[in-house]
N, C-alpha and C positions, 0 to 999 in steps of 0.2 A: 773479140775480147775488148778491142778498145772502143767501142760503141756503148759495152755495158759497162764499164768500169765507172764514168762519171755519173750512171743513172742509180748504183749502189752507192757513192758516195755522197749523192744529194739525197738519197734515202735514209742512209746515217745522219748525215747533218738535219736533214729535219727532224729525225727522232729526237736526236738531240737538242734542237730546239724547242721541239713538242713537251721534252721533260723539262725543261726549264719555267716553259708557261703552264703548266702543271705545280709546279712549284709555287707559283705567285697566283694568286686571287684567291676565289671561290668563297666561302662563309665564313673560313677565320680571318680576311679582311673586313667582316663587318662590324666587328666590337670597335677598331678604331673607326671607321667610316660612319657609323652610328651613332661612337661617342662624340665626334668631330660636331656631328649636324643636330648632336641634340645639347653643346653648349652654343651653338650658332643661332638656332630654332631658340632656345632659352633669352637670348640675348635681341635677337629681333621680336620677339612676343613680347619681352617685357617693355622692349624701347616704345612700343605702337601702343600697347594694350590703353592705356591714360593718356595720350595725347590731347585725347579731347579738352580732360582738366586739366593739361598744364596750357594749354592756348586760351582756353575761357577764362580760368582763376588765376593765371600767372601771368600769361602777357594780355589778357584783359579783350581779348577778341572776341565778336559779336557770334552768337552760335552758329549763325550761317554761314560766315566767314572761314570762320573756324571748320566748320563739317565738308567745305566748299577744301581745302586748304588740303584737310588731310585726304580728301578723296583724290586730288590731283597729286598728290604726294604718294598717294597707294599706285595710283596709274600710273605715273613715273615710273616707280619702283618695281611694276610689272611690267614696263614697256622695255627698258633695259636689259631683260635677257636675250634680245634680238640682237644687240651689240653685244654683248660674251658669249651665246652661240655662234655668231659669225665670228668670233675669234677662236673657239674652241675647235669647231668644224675645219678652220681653214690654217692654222701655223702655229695655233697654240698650244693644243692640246685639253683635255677637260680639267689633271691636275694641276696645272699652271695658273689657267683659268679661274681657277678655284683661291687659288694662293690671293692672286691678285685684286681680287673681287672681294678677298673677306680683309686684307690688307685696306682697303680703299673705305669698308666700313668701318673697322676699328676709326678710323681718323674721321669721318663725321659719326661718330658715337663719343669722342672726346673732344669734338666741337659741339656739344650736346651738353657735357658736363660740366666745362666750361661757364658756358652761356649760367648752367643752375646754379652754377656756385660763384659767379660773382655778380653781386648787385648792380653795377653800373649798365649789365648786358637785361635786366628786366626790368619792369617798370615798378614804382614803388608800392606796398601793401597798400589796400581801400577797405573802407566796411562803408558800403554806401549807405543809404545816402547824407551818412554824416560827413562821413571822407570821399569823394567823387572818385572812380577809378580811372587812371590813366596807360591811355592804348599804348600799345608797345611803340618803339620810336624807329623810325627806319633803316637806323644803326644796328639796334636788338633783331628788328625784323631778319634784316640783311645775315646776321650770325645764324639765327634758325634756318632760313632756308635754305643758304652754302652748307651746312650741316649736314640739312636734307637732300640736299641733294649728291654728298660724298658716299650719304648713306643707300639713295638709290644706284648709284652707277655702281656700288658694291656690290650690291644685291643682284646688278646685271650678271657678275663675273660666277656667281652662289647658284641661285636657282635654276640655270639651265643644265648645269653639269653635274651635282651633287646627286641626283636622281639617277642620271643615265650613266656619270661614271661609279657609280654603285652596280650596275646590271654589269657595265662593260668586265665586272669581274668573274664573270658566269660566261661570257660571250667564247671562251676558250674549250667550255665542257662541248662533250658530245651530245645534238640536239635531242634528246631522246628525251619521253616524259618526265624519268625523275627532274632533268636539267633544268624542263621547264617549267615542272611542279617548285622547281626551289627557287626559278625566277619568280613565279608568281609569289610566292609566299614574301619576299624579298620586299616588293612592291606592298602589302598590305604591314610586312612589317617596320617599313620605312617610316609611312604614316602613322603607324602607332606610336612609334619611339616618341616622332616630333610633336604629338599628341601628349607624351606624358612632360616634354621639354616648355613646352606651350601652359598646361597645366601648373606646374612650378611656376613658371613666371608668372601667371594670372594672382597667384595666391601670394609667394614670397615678394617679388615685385611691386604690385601693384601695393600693396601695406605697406611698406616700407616708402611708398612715393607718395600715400595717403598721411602716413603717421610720424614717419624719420624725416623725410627732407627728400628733395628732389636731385639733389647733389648724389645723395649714397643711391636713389631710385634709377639713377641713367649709369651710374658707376658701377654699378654691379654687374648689369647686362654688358658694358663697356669690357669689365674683367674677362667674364661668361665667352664673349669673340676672341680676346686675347687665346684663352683656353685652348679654344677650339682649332686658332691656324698651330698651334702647338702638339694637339692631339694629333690633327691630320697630316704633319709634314714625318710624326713619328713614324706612320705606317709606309712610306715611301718605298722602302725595298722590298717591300712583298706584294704594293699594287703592281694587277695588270694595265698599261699604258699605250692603250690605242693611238698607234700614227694616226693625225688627223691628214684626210686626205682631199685638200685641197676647198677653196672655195663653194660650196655650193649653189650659192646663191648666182656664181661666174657660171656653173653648170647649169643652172636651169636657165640662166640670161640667153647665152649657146642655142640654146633646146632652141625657144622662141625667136630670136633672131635666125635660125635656120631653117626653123618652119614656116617663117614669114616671107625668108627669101624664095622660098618655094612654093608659093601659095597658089600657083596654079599649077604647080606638078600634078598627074594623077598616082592616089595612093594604089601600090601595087594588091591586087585581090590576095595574094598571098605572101603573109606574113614574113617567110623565110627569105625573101628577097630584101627586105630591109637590111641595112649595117648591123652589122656585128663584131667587135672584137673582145675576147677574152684578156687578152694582156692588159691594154688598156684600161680595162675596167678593175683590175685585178684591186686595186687599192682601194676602192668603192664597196667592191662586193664580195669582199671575204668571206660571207656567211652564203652566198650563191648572188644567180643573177637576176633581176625581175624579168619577168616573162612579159611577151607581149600579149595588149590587154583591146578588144575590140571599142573602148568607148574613147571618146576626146580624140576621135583619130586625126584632125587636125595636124597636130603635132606629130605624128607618123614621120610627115613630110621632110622633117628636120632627120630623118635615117633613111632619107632615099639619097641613092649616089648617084652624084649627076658630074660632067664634063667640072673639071676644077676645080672639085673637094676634097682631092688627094695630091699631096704637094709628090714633087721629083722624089722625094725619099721613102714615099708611100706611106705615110703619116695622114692621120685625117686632118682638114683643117676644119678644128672646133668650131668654128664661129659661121662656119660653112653645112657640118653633118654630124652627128650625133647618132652614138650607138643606139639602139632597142633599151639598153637598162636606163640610161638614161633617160632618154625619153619618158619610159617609164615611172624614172623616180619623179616627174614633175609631175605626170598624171596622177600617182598613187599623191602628192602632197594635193591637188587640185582637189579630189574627190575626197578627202578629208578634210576638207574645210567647211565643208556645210555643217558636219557634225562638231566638228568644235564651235561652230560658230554659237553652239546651242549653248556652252558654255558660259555663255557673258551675258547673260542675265543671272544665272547663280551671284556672281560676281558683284552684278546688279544690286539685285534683292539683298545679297549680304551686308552689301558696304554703310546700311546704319545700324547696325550690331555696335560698331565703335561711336557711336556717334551720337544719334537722335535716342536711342535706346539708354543710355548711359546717362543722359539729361535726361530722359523719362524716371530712374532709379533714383538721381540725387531728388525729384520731391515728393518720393514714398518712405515710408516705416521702414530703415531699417537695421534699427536696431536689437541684439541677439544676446538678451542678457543684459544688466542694466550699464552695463561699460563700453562693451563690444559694438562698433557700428561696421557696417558688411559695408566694403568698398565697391562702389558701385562697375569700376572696369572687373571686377574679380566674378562680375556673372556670367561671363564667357569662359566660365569652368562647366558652367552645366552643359556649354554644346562640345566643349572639349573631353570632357566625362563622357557624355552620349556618344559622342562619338571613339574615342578606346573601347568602351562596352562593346558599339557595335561592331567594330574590327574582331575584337576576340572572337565572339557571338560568329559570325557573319564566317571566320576563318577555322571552329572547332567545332561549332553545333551545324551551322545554316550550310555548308559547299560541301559537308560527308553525304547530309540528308539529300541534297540537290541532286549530288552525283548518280546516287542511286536511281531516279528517274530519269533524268536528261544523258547519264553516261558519260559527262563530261568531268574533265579532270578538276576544271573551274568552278563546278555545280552550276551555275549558269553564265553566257558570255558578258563580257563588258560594256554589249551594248542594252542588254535584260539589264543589269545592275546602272547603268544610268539611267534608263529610263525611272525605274524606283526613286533613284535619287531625285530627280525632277520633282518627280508626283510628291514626294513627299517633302520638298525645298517651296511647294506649293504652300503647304497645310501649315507651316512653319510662316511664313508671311502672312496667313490670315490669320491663325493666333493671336500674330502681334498687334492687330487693327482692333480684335475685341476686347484683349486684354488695357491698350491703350482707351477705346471706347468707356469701360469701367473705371478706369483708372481717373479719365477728365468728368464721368457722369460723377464720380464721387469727388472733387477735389469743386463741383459745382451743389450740392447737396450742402457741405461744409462752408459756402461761402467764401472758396478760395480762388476763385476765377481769376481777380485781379490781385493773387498773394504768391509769384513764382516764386520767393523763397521759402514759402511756408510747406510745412511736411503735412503733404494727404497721408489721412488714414486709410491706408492700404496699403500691406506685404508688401515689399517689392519680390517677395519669393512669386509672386505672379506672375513676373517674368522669365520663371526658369522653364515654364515649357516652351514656347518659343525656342528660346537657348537650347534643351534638349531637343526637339524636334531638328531644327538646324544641324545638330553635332550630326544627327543619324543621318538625316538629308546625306550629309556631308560625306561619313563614311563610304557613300553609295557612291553618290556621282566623280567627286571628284578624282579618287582612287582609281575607277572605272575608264576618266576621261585619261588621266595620264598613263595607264596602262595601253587603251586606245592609240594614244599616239607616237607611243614609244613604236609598239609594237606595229603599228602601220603606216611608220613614215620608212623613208629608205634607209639604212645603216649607216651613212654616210652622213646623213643629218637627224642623229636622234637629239644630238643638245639643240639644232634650233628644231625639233619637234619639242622637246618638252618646254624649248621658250614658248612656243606658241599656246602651249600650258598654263603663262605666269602673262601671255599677251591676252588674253582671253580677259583674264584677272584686270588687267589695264585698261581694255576698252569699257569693260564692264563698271571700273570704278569713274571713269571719266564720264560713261552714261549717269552716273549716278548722277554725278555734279550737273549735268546738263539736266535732269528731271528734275535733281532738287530747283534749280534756277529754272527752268521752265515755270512750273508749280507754283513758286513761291509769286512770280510776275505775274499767272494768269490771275492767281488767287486774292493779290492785293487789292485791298480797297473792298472786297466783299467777302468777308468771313477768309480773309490767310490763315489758307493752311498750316504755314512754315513758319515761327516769331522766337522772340527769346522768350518770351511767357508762351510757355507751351502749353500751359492753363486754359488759354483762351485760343491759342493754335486748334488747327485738325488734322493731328501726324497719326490718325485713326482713315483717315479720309485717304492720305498718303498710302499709307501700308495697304488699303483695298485696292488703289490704282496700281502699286505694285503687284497685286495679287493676279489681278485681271492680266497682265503682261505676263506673269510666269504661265500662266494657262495658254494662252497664246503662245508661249514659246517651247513648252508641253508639245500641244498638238506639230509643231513645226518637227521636233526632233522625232515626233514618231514618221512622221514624212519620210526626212530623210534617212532615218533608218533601212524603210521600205525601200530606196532605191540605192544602198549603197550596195559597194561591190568591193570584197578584201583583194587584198594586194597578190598576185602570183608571181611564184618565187622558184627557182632552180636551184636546188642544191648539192654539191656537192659531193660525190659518196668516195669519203677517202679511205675504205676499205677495198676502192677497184678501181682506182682515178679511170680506168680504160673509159668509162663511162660518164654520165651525169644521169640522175632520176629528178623526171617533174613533177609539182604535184600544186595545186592550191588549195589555200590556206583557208577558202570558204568550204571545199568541201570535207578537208579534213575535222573543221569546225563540228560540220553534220556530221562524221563518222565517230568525233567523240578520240583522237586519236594526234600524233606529233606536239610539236614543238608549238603550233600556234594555239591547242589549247590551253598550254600552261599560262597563256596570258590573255584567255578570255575566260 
């Protein structure tokens, strides 16, 4: 009797802990966690959306400077969730993370408003060439980019967590299709919200910083973040609150250093001889354990036990041996990095949407009505449009239809829907070369070659398929990629998987800057591509060398598609703890069947 007594009492107590986390999360935490990230989304779309015109017309910067300025500003801003996932993942937690990250933007978004609202911080009004314009002064500079940069390291603490601690509110259901059918929906409704949050600020924003003043155009979005850490601190007692369990990044260092130290060990023919402990890993892998995997067996080495890897108390010594899950979680991150990597030319190709696109718009028609003139950042509603349509579309009409053939819960996986995405992030950067091609053949027709402020006669509505093309692109790949990554990096580090989501976004925008600069230096002196009279520029010539690199980066990702290999996972079965059932996640995939459909 007294053998069982304690094994019924730790059965009660987890029941009753089981009801409590029952209690907290699932989908009525998503109105606050949606309303939270769709004043946050509202407040960062509107802050970016016009940067270009408030650096060109307001502090007077040359447009390559300018385009140069904000690309490194977006890279920034993507490179930063690698420092708030390694906080979140390791002592902070995702909610905290969150706090503090959107606290740290509020304060460069009101060193933002600031700067608009008093004249000494910009340089004075010009109408050249009556009045000469003068460059911002390195006092004004110095206020903008401290701004920018309160605004990036905030955005470090926002985007790695706001996705994944969204999921982490499902992560308590039992893994079974519905649980996974409602993760997946989660993930395509995520981006839709912040699609209609992005939407708003394209429209309300961007007019008001074209027509009111630039003061109430950063203040509003400045309000919009206020909102938002208000919203999200409301819902606190009903979030589920994942212990972060420890460093990861100290775990994979471990792996490597243990495998290295053993680098002439022979790896044992069979697997089961490798380290294992259950206790140890327990904080890691709550949701089971990864299974061992034949490739990258290198790393093996780091879970063979050898004389002086276990101290007198019989404790491993980390820096010495390394479990199987472990090991594993570095392989499963290794082997996912090819396929993100495919990610960062999207990134690429996107990053003159803000930028070269927007000075293509200021010298087209367009006015709508004889009052009414269409702000030229507000055309980034047509890819934000296309892309909501395509979510609905893609989540009520396209994955019932798919289902039906393929059998899968998903209609088809996430690595089918990026591919799509690619192919068609493709056809979206070639638009933009012949619609610009028309655009400079007619502003040369008209005798406007050497007139950059003068309005060619042509729509600027000529750029809304580009824009819509992108939205849908967009719907596909990106949704696709960070599902990817969530779902195939190890549990223990999904915020830095989803930073590697918003790193991708980073390297992607810093290529930019290095192509735009490449280009502009090859091209000097004989027909420059890249000027401030884009008149006489060839940003037609640009967008086709961007095109050729998306195809090239097309055929890479079906490469590695061909040789990836999903992660295998042990789970769990807390209807008979006597046991555990294994299975993987690639062939469940093909059987159309668990948990890992719900999120391809």
């Amino acid at each position: 009797m007294a053998t069982t007594a304690p094994a019924v009492d730790r059965k009660a107590d987890g029941d009753e802990q089981g009801s409590r986390r029952r209690r907290k999360g699932g989908f009525r935490t998503m109105p606050l966690i949606l309303a939270s990230e769709v004043c946050d989304r509202f407040a960062m779309a509107g802050f970016n959306a016009n940067l270009i015109t408030y650096l060109t017309q307001q502090l007077h910067l040359p447009l390559v400077e300018a385009s140069n300025t904000l690309t490194n500003f977006g890279g920034t801003s993507a490179m930063t969730p690698i420092l708030g996932a390694l906080a979140a993942d390791s002592f902070a937690g995702r909610f905290w993370t969150i706090i503090a990250g959107s606290a740290m933007y509020q304060v460069g978004m009101v060193g933002l408003v600031v700067s608009a609202l008093l004249p000494r911080l910009r340089p004075p009004p010009c109408s050249p060439p009556a009045t000469p314009c003068q460059r911002a002064s390195g006092l004004q500079l110095a206020v903008l980019y401290l701004s920018l940069l309160c605004t990036s390291l905030g955005s470090g603490g926002i985007r790695p967590c706001v996705v994944a601690f969204g999921a982490d509110q499902f992560e308590q259901e039992q893994q079974d299709k519905a649980a996974a059918e409602r993760k997946r929906r989660y993930f395509n409704l995520y981006f839709f919200t912040m699609g209609l949050a992005m939407l708003l600020a394209f429209t309300v924003v961007v007019y008001i910083q074209e027509n009111v003043g630039w003061g109430w155009g950063f203040g509003i979005p400045a309000l919009g973040m206020l909102v938002s850490i208000v919203v999200f601190l409301v819902g606190s007692p009903i979030y589920v609150l994942l212990k972060p369990g420890g460093s990861p990044f100290t775990r994979l260092a471990q792996v490597v250093a243990a495998a290295f130290r053993k680098r002439s060990v022979a790896v044992p023919e069979d697997p089961g001889m490798l380290y294992q402990d259950k206790e140890l890993d327990a904080l890691i892998s709550t949701n089971g354990r990864l299974l061992h995997t034949n490739q990258l067996t290198f790393f093996d080495r780091a879970a063979i036990v050898t004389p002086g890897d276990v101290s007198d108390s019989g404790q491993p010594k980390l820096w010495r041996l390394s479990t199987v899950h472990r090991v594993e979680e570095l392989k499963s991150l290794v082997r996912l990095l090819p396929i993100w990597s495919a990610g960062i030319m999207l990134a690429t190709a996107g990053s003159h949407n803000y930028t070269f696109t927007i000075m293509q718009a200021r010298t087209m028609e367009r006015h709508i009505g004889p009052h009414f003139q269409f702000p030229p950042a507000t055309l980034s509603i047509f890819s934000t449009g296309a892309m909501l349509v395509t979510l609905a579309f893609y989540d009520r009409v396209f994955v019932p239809l798919a289902r039906r053939v393929t059998g899968l819960p998903s209609g088809i996986t996430y690595f089918q829907r990026m591919g799509v995405g690619l192919a068609i992030s493709v056809l979206s950067v070639a638009s933009a070369a012949l619609v610009e091609t028309k655009r400079r053949d007619t502003a040369a027709r008209h005798g406007l070659l050497d007139a950059p402020a003068a309005v060619v006669p042509l729509s600027v509505f000529w750029l809304v398929p580009q824009f819509a093309v992108h939205g849908i692109g967009d719907a596909f790949s990106s949704v696709a990629l960070m599902e990817f990554l969530y779902d195939q990096a190890p549990e223990s580090m999904r915020s830095s998987a989803v930073a590697l989501f918003w790193l991708a976004s980073a390297i992607g925008n810093y290529m930019g800057t290095v192509l735009v600069t490449v280009v502009q230096r090859v091209t000097r002196g004989h027909g420059e591509w890249l000027q401030d009279n884009i008149n006489r520029g060839r940003i037609d010539n640009y967008y086709w060398l961007v095109t050729c690199i998306m195809l090239l980066n097309f055929g890479y990702f079906l490469v590695c598609f061909h040789f990836y290999t999903m992660k295998p996972l042990e789970v769990a079965d807390h209807e008979h703890d006597d046991h555990d059932k294994e299975y993987e996640l690639s062939s469940l995939q093909r059987n159309g069947g668990g948990a890992a459909n719900g999120m391809v």
